[in-house]
N, C-alpha and C positions, 0 to 999 in steps of 0.2 A: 504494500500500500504506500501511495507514495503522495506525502500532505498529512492534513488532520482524517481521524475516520468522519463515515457518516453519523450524525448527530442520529441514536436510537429514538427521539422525538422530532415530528416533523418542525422546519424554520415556519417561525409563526409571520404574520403580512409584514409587522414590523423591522422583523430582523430581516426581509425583503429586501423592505425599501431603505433603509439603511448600508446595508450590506450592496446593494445597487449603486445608490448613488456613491456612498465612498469609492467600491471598484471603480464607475465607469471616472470619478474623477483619476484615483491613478493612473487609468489607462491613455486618461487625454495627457496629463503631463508627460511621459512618454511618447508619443508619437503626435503631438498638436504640430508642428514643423510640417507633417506631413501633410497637416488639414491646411493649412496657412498656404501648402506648395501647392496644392486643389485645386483653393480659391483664386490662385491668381492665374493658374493656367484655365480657371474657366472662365475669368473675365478677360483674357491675352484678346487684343481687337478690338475690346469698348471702352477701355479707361483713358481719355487725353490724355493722362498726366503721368500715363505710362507707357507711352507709343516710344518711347527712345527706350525702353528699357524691353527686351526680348527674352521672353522665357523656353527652356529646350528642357524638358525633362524632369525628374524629381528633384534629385540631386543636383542639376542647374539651377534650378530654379530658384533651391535654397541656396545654395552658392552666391548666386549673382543678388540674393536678398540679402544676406552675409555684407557681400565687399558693396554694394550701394546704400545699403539701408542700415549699416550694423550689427552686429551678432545679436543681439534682442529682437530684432525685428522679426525671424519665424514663431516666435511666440506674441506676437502683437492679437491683443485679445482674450488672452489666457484665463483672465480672471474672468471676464464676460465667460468662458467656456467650462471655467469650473461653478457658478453658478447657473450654466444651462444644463450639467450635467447632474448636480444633487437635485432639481427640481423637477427632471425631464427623466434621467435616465430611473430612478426611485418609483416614476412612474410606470413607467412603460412595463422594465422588467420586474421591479417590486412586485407588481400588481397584477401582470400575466398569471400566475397560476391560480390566483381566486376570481378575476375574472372569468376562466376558463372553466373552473369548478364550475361560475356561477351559470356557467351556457352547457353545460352538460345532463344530459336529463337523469332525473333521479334514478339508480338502480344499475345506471350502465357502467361499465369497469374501466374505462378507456373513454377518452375524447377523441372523435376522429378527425380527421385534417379540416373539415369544415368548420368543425368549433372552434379548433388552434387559432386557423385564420382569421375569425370571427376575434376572437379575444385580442389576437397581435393587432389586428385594427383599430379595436377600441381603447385598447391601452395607450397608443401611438398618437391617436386622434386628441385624447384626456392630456398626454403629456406635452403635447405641442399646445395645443390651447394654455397650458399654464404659465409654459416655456417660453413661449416667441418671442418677447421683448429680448431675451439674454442672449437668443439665435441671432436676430437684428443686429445687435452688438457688437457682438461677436466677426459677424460677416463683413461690418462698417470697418472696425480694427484690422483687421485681416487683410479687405481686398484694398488700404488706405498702402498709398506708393508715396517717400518722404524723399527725394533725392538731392542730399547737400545740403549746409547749414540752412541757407534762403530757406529751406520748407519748412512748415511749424504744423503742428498736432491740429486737428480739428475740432478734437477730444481732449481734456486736459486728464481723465481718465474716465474708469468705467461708470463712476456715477455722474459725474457729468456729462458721459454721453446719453442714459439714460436721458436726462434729465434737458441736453440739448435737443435732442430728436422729439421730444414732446412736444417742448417750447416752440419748436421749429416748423416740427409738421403736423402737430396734432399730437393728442393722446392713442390715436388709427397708428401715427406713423411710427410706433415700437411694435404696430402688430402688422406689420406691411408683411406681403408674404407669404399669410398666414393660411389661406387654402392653399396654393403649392406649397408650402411646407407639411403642411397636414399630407398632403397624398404622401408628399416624399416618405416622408417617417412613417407611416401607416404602412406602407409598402416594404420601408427599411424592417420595419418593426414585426411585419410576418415574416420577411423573407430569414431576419437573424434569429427569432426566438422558435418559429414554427421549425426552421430548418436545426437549428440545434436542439430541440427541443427530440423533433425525431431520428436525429442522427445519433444521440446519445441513445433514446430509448432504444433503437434499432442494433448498436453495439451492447448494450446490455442486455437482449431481451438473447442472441446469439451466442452469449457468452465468449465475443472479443475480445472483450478489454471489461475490467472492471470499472466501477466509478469510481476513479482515479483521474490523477493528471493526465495520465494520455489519450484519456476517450475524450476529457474535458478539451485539450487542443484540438485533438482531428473536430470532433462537434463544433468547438469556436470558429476553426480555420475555413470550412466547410459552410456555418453561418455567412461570416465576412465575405466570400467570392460568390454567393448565391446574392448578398445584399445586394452587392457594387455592380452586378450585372441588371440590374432588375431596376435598381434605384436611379443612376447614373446620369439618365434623361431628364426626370424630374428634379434631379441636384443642381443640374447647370441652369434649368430654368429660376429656379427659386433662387439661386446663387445671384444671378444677373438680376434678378428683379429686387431681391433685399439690398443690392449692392445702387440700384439707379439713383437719379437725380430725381425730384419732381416734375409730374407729367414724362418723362420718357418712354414710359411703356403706359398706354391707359388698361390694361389686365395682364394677368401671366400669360392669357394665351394670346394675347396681343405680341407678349417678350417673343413667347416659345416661336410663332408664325414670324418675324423678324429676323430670329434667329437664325431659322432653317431658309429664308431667304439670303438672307446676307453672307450668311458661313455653311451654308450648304448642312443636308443631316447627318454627318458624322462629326458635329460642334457641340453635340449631344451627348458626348463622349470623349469629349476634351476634358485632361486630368484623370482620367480613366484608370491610369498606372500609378497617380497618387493616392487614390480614389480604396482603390486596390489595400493597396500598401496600407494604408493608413485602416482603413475599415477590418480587413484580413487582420494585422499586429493588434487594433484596439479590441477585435473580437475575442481571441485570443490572449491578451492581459487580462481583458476587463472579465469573461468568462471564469478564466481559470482561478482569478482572484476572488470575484464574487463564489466562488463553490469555496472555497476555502476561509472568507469571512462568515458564511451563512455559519459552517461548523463550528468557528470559534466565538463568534456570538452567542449561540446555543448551548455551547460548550459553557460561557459564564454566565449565562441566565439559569443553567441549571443549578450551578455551583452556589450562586446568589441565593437559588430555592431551596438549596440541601439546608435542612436542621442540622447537621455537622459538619 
């Protein structure tokens, strides 16, 4: 066995969504450079103020964010991205198994794929609704190009930008977004927990792999390349549309029909390899670390209960 064992009591909703959000925050401190390398390879072609500056690759891309922008600059946003993660990700995965409980009909032993999907949506839907101003954020810092002293902050940080974007576009303009974001993650949200969810059951039920670390990464790994395929379309549209000016797209599918005119339909799939990377690695930390918080949580809730 390799980690903590299974907790002989089931993780209650709490130690969920706890055990959730802390993971999925680890997981973004670790590979955020790669969400930052994303963002900018899916706006490469709309930002004026980055038309001198050429992105080629992952690792280019942070590179050349590195030597223009400074070594801080792939984490620009961070903090917006750890508060989208304990509020967003608590939810989604938190919540999936009593959601799913709750769509399972009384008596049957198993959920079938309809229910999974059914619950991955609704968790995704719930958590983005709560989230979207941090997403907003998050994307402003991120797709924001600084080149040379002359450039200054738009945001003096992250409460300020909250608090400018309000001022600026409205109390609407922290939830700009907010149905193409909704599909996205609804979509992200069945494709990683449905698919790990049966890719796990499916090595346990054959007796693979125990539940342990190494069913918990193939199941992560597995999640992530099923998300990033499925999601990838809807990413770059929500990307480009939380990232616009005022008035430049009048709806997402006004952005997406733009998009596929001007950049043709494989711009739908621009950042695809960071896309990858980043979603694959985070599945994968933030999985294998939430199976191992849920335990240890359990583990001193028990110990807190024991009369000795």
């Amino acid at each position: 066995m390799v980690g903590l064992k299974p907790s002989e009591v089931p993780p209650t909703t709490a130690v969920k969504c706890l055990g959730a959000g802390t993971a999925a925050c680890f997981a973004d401190l670790l590979t955020f450079p790669l969400d930052t390398a994303k963002v900018r390879l899916q706006i490469q072609g709309e930002n004026p103020a980055a038309q001198s500056v050429q992105y080629r690759g992952v690792l280019g891309t942070i590179l050349t964010m590195v030597c223009t922008e400074g070594p801080r600059s792939p984490y620009n946003g961070l903090v917006a991205g750890l508060h989208r993660q304990m509020s967003f990700a608590s939810i989604r995965i938190g919540l999936y198994d009593s959601v799913k409980q709750f769509y399972t009909p009384k008596g049957a032993d198993n959920s079938n794929i309809a229910i999974r999907i059914l619950a991955g949506c609704t968790t995704g839907a719930m958590a983005v609704t709560c989230a979207q101003p941090t997403d907003v954020v998050k994307v402003r810092f991120q797709a924001s190009v600084r080149l040379g002293p002359e450039s200054h902050r738009k945001y003096s940080g992250t409460m300020d930008a909250y608090r400018t974007i309000a001022r600026e576009e409205g109390f609407r303009g922290l939830w700009k977004g907010t149905w193409p974001n909704i599909t996205r993650n609804a979509i992200v949200n069945c494709a990683e927990m449905v698919t790990y969810d049966i890719i796990k059951e499916k090595l346990l039920d054959s007796r693979l792999l125990t539940d342990n670390f190494p069913c918990h990464f193939v199941s992560a790994f597995g999640a992530g390349f099923c998300a990033t395929v499925v999601a990838s379309p809807v990413d770059v549209v929500k990307t480009r549309y939380m990232n616009s000016s005022p008035g430049q797209y009048r709806s997402p599918l006004d952005c997406m029909l733009k998009l596929v005119i001007h950049e043709g339909p494989t711009a739908f799939y621009k950042g695809f390899t960071p896309s990858f990377l980043r979603l694959g690695s985070w599945n994968v930390m933030m999985f294998v670390t939430y199976e191992q918080l849920k335990r240890a949580l359990m583990k001193v809730q028990m110990l807190r209960e024991s009369p000795f």
